[in-house]
LOVEX-90539 format. One line per field, with one value per residue (C-alpha): residue number from 1; residue in three letters; x negated, y negated, z negated. Coordinates in pm, whole numbers. Layout:
N
num <- c(NUM, ...)
residuo <- c(Ala, ...)
x <- c(X, ...)
y <- c(Y, ...)
z <- c(Z, ...)
This chain:
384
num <- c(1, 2, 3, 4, 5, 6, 7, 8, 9, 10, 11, 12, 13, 14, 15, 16, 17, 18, 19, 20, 21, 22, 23, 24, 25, 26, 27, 28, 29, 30, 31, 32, 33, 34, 35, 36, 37, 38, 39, 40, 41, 42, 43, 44, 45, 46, 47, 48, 49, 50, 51, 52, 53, 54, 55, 56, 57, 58, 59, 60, 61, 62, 63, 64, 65, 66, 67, 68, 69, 70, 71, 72, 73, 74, 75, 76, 77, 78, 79, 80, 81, 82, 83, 84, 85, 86, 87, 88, 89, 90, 91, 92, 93, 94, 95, 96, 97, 98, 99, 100, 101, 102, 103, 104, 105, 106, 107, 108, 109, 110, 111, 112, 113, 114, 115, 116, 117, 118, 119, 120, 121, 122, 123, 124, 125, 126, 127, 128, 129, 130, 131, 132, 133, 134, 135, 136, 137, 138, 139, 140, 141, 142, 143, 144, 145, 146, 147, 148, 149, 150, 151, 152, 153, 154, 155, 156, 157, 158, 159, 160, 161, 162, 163, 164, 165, 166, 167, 168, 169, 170, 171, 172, 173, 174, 175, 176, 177, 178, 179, 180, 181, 182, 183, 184, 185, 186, 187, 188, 189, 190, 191, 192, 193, 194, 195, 196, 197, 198, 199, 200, 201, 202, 203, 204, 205, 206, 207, 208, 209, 210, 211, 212, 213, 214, 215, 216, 217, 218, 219, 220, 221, 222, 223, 224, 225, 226, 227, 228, 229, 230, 231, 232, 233, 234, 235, 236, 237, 238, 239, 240, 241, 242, 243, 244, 245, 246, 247, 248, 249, 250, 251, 252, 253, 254, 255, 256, 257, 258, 259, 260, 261, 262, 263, 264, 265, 266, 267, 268, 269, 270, 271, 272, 273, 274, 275, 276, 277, 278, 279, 280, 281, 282, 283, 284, 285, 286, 287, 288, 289, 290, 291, 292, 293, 294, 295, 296, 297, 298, 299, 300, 301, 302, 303, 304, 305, 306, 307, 308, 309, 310, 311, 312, 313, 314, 315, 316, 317, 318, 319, 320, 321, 322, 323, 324, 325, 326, 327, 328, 329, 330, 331, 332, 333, 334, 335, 336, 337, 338, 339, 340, 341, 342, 343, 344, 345, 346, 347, 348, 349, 350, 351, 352, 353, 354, 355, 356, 357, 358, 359, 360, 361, 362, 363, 364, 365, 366, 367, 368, 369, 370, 371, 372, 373, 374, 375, 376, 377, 378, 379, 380, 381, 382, 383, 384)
residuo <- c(Unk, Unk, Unk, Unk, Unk, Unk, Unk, Unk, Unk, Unk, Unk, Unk, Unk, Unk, Unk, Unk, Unk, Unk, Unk, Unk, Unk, Unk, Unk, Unk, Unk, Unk, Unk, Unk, Unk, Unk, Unk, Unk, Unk, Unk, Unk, Unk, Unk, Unk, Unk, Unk, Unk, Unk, Unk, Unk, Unk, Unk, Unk, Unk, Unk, Unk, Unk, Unk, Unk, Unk, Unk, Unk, Unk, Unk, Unk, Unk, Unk, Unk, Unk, Unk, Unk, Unk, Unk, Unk, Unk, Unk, Unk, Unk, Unk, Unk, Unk, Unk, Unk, Unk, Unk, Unk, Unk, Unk, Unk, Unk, Unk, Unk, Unk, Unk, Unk, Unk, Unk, Unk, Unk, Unk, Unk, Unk, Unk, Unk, Unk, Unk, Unk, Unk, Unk, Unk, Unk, Unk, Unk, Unk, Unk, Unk, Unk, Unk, Unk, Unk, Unk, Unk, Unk, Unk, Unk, Unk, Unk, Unk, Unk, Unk, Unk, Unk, Unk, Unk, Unk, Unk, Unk, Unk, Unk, Unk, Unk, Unk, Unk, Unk, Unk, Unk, Unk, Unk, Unk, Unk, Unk, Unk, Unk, Unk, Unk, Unk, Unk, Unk, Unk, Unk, Unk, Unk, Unk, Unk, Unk, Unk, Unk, Unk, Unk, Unk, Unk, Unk, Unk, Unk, Unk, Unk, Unk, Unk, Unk, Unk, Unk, Unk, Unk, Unk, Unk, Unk, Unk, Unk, Unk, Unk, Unk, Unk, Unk, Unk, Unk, Unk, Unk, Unk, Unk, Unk, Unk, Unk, Unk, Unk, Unk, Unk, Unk, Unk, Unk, Unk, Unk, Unk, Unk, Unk, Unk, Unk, Unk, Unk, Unk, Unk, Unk, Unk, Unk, Unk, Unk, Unk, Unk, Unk, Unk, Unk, Unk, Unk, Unk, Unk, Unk, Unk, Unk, Unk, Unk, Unk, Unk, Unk, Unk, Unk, Unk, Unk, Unk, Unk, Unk, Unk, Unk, Unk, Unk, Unk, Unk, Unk, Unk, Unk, Unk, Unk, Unk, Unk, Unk, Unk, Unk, Unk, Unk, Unk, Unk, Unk, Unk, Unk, Unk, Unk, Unk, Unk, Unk, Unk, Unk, Unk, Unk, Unk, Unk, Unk, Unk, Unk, Unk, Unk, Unk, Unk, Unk, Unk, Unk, Unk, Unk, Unk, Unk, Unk, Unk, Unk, Unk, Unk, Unk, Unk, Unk, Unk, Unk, Unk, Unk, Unk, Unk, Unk, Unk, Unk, Unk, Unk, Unk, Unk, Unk, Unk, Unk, Unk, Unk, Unk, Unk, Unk, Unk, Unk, Unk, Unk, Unk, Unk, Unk, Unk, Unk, Unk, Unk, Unk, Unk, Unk, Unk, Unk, Unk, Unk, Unk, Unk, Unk, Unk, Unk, Unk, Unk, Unk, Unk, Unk, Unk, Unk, Unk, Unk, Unk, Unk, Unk, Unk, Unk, Unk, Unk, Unk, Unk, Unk, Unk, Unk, Unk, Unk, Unk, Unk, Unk, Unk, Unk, Unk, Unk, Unk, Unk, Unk, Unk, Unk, Unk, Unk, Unk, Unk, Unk, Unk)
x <- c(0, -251, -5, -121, -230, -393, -241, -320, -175, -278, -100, -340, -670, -943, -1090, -1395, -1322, -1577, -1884, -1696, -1914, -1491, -1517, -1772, -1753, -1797, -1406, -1303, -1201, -1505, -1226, -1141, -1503, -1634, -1296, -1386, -1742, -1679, -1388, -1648, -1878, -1739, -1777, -2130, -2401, -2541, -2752, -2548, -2641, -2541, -2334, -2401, -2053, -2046, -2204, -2516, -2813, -3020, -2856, -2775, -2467, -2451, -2357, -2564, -2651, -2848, -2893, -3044, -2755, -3032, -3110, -2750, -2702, -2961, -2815, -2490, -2133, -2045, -1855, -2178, -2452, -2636, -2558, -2232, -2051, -1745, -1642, -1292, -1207, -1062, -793, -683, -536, -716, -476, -349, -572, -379, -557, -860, -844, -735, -1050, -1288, -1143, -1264, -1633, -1613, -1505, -1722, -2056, -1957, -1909, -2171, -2458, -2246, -1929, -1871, -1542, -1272, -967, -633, -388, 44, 357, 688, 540, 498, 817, 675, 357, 465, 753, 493, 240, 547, 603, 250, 206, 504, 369, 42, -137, -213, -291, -58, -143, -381, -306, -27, -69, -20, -40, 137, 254, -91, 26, 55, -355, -337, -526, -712, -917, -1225, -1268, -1501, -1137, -948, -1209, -1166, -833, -827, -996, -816, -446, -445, -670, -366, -62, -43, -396, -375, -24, 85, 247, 48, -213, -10, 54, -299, -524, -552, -667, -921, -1185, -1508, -1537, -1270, -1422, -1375, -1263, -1208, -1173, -779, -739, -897, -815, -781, -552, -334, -308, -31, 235, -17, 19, 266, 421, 700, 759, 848, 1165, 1044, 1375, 1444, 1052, 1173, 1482, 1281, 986, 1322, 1432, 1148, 1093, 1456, 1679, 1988, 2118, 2340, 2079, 1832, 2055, 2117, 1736, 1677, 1924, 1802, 1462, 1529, 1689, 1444, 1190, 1414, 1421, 995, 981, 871, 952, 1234, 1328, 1207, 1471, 1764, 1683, 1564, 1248, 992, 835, 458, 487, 105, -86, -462, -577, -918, -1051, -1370, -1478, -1822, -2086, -2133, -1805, -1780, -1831, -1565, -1307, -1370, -1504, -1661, -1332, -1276, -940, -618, -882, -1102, -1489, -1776, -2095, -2271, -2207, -2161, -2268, -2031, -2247, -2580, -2444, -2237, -2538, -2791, -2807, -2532, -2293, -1969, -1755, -1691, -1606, -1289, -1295, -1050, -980, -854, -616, -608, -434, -635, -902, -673, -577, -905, -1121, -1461, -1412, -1195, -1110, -828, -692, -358, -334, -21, 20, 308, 158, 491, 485, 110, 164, 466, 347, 289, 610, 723, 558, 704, 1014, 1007, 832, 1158, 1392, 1246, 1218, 1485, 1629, 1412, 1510, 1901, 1849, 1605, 1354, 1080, 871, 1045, 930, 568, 562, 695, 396, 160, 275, 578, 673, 484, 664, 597, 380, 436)
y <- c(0, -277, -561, -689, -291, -76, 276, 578, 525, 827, 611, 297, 466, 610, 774, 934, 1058, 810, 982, 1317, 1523, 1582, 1217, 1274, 979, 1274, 1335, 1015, 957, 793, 512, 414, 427, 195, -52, -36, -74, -419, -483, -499, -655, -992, -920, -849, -1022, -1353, -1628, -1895, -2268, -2447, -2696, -2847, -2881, -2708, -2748, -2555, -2516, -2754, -3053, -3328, -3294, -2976, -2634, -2507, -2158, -1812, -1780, -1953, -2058, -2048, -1690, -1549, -1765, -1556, -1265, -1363, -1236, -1031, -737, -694, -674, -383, -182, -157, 16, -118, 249, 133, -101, 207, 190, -119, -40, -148, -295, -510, -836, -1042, -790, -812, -1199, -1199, -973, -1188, -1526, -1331, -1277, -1591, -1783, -1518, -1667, -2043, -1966, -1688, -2007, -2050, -1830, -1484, -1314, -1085, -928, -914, -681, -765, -708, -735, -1033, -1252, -1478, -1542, -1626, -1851, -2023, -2075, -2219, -2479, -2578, -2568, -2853, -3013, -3067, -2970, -3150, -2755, -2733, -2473, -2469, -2205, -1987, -1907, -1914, -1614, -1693, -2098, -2077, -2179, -2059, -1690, -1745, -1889, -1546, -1490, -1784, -1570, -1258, -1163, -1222, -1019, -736, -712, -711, -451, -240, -339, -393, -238, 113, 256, 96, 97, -44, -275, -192, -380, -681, -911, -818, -840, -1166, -1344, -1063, -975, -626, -713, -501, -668, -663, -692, -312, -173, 198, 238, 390, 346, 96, 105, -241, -204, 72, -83, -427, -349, -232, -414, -297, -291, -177, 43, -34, -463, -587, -848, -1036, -1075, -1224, -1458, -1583, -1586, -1864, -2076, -2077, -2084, -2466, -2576, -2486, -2334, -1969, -2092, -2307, -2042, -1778, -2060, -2067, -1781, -1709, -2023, -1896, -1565, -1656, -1949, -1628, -1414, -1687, -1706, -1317, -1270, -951, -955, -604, -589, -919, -744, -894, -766, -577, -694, -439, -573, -645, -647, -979, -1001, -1310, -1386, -1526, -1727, -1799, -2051, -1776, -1970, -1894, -1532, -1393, -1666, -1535, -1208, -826, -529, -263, 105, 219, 95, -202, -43, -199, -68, -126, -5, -312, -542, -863, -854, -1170, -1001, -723, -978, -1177, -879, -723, -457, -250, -331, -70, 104, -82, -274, -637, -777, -1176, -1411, -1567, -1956, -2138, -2484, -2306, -2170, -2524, -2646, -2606, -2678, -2368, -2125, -2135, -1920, -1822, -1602, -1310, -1139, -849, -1061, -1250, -1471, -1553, -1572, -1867, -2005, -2037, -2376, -2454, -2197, -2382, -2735, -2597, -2456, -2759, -2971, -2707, -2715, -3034, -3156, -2933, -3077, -3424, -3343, -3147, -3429, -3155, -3270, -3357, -3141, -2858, -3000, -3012, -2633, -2527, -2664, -2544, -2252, -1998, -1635, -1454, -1154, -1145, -1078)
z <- c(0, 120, 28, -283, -375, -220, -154, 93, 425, 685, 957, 891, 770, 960, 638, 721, 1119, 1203, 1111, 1146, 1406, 1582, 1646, 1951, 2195, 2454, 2382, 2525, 2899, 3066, 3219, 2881, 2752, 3038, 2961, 2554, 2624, 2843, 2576, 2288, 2472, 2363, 2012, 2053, 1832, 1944, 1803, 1669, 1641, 1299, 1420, 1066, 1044, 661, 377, 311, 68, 309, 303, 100, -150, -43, -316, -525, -384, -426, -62, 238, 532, 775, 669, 693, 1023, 1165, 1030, 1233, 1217, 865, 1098, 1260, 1043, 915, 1227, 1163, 1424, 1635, 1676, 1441, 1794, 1935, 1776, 1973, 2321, 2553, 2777, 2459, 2550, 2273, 2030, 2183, 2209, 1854, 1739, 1985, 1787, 1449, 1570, 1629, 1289, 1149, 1344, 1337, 926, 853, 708, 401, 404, 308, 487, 397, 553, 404, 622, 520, 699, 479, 292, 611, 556, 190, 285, 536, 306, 18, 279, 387, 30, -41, 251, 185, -179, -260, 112, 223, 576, 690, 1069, 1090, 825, 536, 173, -17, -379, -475, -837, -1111, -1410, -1287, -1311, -1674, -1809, -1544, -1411, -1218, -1111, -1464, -1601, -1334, -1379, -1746, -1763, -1538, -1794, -2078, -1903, -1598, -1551, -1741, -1611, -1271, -1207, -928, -892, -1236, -1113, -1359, -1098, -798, -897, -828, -646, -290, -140, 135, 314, 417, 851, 1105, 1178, 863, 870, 481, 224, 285, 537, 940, 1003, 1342, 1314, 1111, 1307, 1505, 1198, 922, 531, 303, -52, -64, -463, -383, -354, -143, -71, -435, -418, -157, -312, -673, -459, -423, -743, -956, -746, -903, -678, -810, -684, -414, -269, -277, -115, 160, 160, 220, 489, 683, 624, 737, 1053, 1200, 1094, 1387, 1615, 1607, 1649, 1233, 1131, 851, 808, 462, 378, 578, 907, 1292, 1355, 1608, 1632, 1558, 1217, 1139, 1005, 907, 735, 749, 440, 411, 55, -4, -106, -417, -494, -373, -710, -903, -648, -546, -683, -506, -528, -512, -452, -646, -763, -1015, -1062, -811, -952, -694, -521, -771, -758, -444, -363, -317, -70, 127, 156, 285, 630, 533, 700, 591, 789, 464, 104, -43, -212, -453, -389, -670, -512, -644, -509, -575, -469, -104, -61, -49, 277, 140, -46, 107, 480, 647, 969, 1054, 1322, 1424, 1631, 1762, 2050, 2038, 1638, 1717, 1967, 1838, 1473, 1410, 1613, 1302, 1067, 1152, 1139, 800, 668, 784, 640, 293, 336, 375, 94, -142, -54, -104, -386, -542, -666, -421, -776, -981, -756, -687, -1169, -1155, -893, -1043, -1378, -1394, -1594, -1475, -1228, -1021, -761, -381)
């Protein structure tokens, strides 16, 4: 369940087929070898010029850091160091060119950010529509820039006991290992299951393989989630179920998938937000993860293996997801895929939309402050 959770999915995870000797490349149709080979071609490695456009160790007022951007510039793209093989990409059809143009525009945040950015992969489905209502509200009232990705966490009191990942990790000892682990909802509420490369193949999650349906928990009542988002801003349960209706249909109308809120399929439910996080920051906001979340020392500091030539087709990451931190661009940097080339192109259309929506119910509702007071400071809820 890679919402949120992480849980065994044979349909979305490679497991271990990829250095099984029954994986020979030999297998494959020559045709389709020749097309993947000229398909991966654009995600091959290249130097990269700094276009000095971030901050780095090198210049003035720039982080403090452990790490030299000139050294993991040369390094280059995250998915392709160490090695790493691009085997996973078979997964994608490879008459699907929205796919591949999707994967292509990955490499290349991943080598325009790779001086001073560390990147992980979040894969969703149902939990689309709350992303995307939280990332209107969130622009509508805390200045988020929604237009190139969503914003899955909003409410900062859910993070009140756990304000780093040191604080996520020991409560997962002390509240969690037992109950549920990263199924509890107090986790669910401000952690995000991520894998490290856009080729990952596990443990759990391939993330191509899953890109076209994406990941998602079975246990989540995710339209009581949505309707909950309304409500905990001030708006009363009428409102909110007219909310959510309104939300649910302009979600139709741009392709979204709302089966998990009672509406249409599309039919390409998948999402994968990429997540850049400052690599002074990697280990405030994220923590090297086994399955269901628990601590892997072997690569902990997650810092020090993200920063090192490393393969990172296998290994799982757990993101602290602050939203303070999400908002802000000079520390954590996003950008949305969808399997659905038309929410894919229409999204910002989406996004304007919804903005004008919400807005507008805020305005006749007067809870535009109220509801900026309760973000910023509401009473815990569950998490999507």
């Amino acid at each position: 369940h890679w919402l949120g959770t992480p849980g065994e999915d044979p349909a979305a995870s490679d497991s271990e087929s990829e250095v099984d000797a029954g994986d020979d490349e030999s297998r494959r149709p020559p045709r389709i070898l020749m097309a993947l080979s000229r398909a991966l071609g654009s995600l091959g490695r290249r130097p990269v010029e700094h276009d000095g456009s971030s901050a780095s160790d090198e210049g003035e007022g720039a982080p403090a850091a452990s790490y030299s951007a000139a050294c993991q510039r040369q390094l280059g793209p995250q998915s392709l160091r160490g090695g790493a093989s691009l085997r996973p990409m078979r997964h994608i059809p490879i008459e699907d060119a929205h796919a591949w143009e999707c994967f292509s525009d990955m490499r290349r945040n991943e080598a325009l950010n790779a001086g001073d950015f560390a990147v992980f992969y979040h894969s969703y489905s149902s939990a689309a529509l709350i992303y995307e209502v939280q990332a209107a509200l969130g622009a509508l009232l805390l200045r988020f820039d929604a237009r190139r990705a969503p914003l899955p966490r909003l409410f900062a009191s859910d993070f009140a006991e756990t304000s780093d990942a040191n604080a996520l990790m020991g409560r997962f000892v002390s509240d969690f290992s037992d109950h549920h682990r990263d199924h509890n909802v107090d986790f669910r509420k401000v952690a995000l299951s991520a894998m490290c490369s856009f080729a990952a193949r596990g443990p759990e999650l391939c993330v191509p393989m899953a890109w076209r349906a994406g990941y998602s928990c079975r246990d989540i009542h995710f339209a009581a989630l949505l309707r909950g988002v309304f409500e905990a801003c001030g708006f009363d349960a009428d409102a909110s179920s007219h909310l959510f209706d309104a939300a649910v249909a302009l979600a139709e109308k741009h392709d979204l998938d709302t089966t998990a809120f009672g509406g249409n399929p599309s039919g390409h439910a998948g999402h994968i937000l990429q997540i850049f996080i400052r690599r002074d920051l990697v280990d405030t906001l994220a923590y090297a993860a086994k399955p269901y979340g628990m601590v892997d020392d072997e690569r902990t500091p997650l810092s020090h293996w993200l920063n090192g030539d490393n393969s990172f087709n296998c290994g799982q990451a757990r993101v602290l997801a602050r939203p303070g931190d999400f908002a802000d661009k000079a520390r954590v940097k996003m950008f949305a895929f969808s399997a659905s080339e038309t929410f894919h192109r229409r999204r910002a259309a989406f996004q304007r939309k919804m903005q004008r929506l919400l807005g507008k119910a805020l305005s006749e509702h007067s809870l535009r402050q109220e509801a900026s007071e309760r973000i910023r400071a509401t009473a815990a809820r569950g998490g999507a």
